[in-house]
Each structure stands twice: as C-alpha cells, then as structure tokens.
N, C-alpha and C positions, 0 to 999 in steps of 0.2 A: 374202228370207226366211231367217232363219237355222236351221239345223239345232239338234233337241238334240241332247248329249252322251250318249248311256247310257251309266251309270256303273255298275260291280262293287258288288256287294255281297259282302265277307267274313262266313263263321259269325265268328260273335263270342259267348265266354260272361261274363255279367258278372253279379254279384252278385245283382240285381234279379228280372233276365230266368230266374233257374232253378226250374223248378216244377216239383213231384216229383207227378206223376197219376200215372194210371196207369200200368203195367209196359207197353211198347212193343209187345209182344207183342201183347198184347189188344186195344187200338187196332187193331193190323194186321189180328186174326182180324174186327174188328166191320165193318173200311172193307174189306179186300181189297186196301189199299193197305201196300205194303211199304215202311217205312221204314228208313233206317240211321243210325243214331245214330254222329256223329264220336268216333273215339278222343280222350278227352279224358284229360289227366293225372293222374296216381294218386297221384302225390307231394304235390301242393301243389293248396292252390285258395286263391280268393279270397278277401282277409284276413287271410293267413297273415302275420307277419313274419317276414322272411328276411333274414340275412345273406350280400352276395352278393361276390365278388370281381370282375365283370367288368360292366360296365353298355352298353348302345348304344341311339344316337339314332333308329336304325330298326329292325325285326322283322329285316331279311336283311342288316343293315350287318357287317361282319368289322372293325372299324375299332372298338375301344371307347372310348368318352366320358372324358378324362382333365381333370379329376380328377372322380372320380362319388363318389355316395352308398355309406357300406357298408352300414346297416342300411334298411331300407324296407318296405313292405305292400303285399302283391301288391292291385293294384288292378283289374287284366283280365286274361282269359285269349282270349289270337286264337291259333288254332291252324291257322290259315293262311302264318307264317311260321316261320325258324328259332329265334327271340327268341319265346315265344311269351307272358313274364309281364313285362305294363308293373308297374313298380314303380316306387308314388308319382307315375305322373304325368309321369313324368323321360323315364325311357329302360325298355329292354327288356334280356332276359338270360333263360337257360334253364338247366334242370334242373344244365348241364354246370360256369353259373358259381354255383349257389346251394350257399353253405359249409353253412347249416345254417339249422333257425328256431327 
C-alpha cells in the first residue's frame, strides 16, 4: 500500500486571492483568535510593470537567468522565498534587482 506524500503549502499572495474585509483587528476582538498578518511589500504589488536588472529561475537561485527579460509585470507575490516577485511568468527577482516601474 502506498504511502501519501504530505506536501507544504506556501502563503502566496496573488491578484485574485486579496480581499479587503474587515480591519484584522476586529475579526480577532469577534473570534478571540489571534491572527498575524505576513509582512508583505510596500513597494510593489501585483500588476505593477517593473523594470528589472537581474531575473532567476527559482525564488532562492543566486545564479541569474542569462539572457532575461528587462521590462515585465509582476505577476505573484511568495513571500516565502528570497526572489519574492515572479515576473511574467518567467523567473523571479526582488526589490534589490527592480530599476524602477
């Protein structure tokens, strides 16, 4: 009989998925249940076009993608790795390689 795999799930913030309710606060005073909301970035969100200088194939790669895209739209934000803005689809890059948008 085979075993299954339990598999991680990453926070992930995408376009779709963000819904502005209630202040967090409130919710916590109503349930008693204390939540923490992930630091998410303050610069950029989804949709943004950015021009980036440096692009990679994975969220924690140190190795960038040659020859990459320079202009693109942030399409995810995972704030679980170092790379945390896929752009286009392609690859990843962070606050460190984004020129401007």
């Amino acid at each position: 009989m085979a075993h299954k795999k339990k598999t991680e799930t990453k926070p992930v913030i995408e376009q779709e998925l963000i819904i502005e309710d209630e202040p967090i606060e409130e919710v916590a005073e109503e349930t008693g249940v204390v939540v923490e909301e992930p630091a998410r970035p303050e610069r950029y969100e989804v949709g943004d076009e950015v021009i980036v200088s440096k692009i990679f194939r994975t969220q924690d790669s140190d190795k960038p993608i040659e020859p990459f895209i320079r202009i693109g739209r942030i399409q995810r934000i995972d704030l679980t790795g170092h790379h945390m803005y896929l752009i286009g689809g392609i690859g990843w890059t962070d606050e460190e390689h984004i020129e401007r948008n």
